[in-house]
Steps between C-alpha positions, in 0.01 A plus 500: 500500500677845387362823446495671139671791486454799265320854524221584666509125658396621838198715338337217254500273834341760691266573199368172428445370864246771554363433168473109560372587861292767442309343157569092543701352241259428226387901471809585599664733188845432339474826336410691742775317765794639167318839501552596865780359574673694150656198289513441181300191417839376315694496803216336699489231270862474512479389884176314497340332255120527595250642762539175702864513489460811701264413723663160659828705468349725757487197744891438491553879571319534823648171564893621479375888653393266789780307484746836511258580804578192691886500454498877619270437796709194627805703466360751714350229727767225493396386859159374336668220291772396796451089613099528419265196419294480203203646672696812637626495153137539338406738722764721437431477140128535569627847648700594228205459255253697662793796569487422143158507414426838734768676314369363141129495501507494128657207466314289743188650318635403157544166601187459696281670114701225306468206732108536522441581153212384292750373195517157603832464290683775680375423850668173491807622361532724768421196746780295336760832448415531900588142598829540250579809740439328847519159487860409413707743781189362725606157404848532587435690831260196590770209390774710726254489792381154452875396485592643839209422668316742574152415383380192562591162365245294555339546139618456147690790403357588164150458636585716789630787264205427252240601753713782638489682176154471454394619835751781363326533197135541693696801724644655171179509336275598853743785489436589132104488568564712788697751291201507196240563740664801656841754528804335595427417892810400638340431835257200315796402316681426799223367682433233201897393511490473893200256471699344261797443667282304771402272311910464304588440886278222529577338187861541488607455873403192706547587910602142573804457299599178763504293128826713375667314775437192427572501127 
């Protein structure tokens, strides 16, 4: 995932998330998305072949701005990432986002337009661009966790994971209804992830963990 680079990048991005928000993708307007943001329809064309191009390439740039938010935040917090389990580790990212999300309502709101839009096609794109996103470092972070024991051994691994994620994936899209129904509320956003994280407790860490010693 790298970022295009050429003139009046930062502006076109800008441009066509409000346009994509604002309108949904089907009515959203090419033309008028090259006529704000002051391009020449040659050099769009040079960078992206199509509308849709665009659009999903809109996903991968709030994805490395909130990347570039993370690294900056941990480097300013290093103490939040210092001998932490995976669920201290998820709730520190959980933090991060929403810091993220207050400070960039219109991207939470573009993705929130596009992942309940009518266009069947595009909504499950944007279901299957978000799992590309989150599931593989999620999947790593897990297998790291499982490996040192810290969540509980007692089921199949890949199961284990399996109904993690979707759990995940019913807090991800709770938050996204959330989000559609009103302003950014950063107060029901956290109050949906600290439910959440109730129930990751109970499914990830077993209070008897006598077996480990035996095995």
């Amino acid at each position: 995932m790298s970022r295009k680079k050429f003139h009046k990048r930062e502006s076109l991005i800008d441009v066509a998330m409000k346009e994509f928000q604002k309108y949904g993708y089907d009515d959203a307007s090419l033309n008028q998305i090259i006529q704000d943001t002051d391009i020449a329809k040659m050099t769009f064309y040079y960078h992206y072949n199509s509308k849709e191009e665009l659009f999903f390439s809109l996903f991968d740039e709030i994805t490395l701005k909130f990347e570039d938010f993370k690294d900056d935040y941990l480097k300013k917090h290093p103490r939040y990432m210092e001998n932490v389990n995976i669920l201290e580790l998820l709730k520190t990212y959980s933090e991060i986002l929403i810091r993220f999300i207050e400070k960039n309502p219109l991207y939470c709101k573009f993705w929130t337009s596009s992942y309940l839009t009518d266009n069947l096609y595009i909504r499950q794109k944007v279901k299957e661009k978000l799992i590309g996103i989150i599931e593989p470092p999620l999947k790593k972070m897990f297998d790291n966790a499982f490996d040192r024991k810290e969540i509980r051994q007692d089921i199949d691994k890949d199961f284990l994971f399996k109904y993690f994620f979707i759990n995940l994936l019913f807090t991800i899209r709770e938050i996204i209804c959330t989000v559609n129904s009103c302003e950014v509320n950063v107060k029901k956003i956290n109050n949906i992830v600290d439910d959440s994280f109730k129930i990751f407790e109970g499914l990830l860490i077993i209070e008897d963990e006598s077996y480990l010693c035996s095995s």
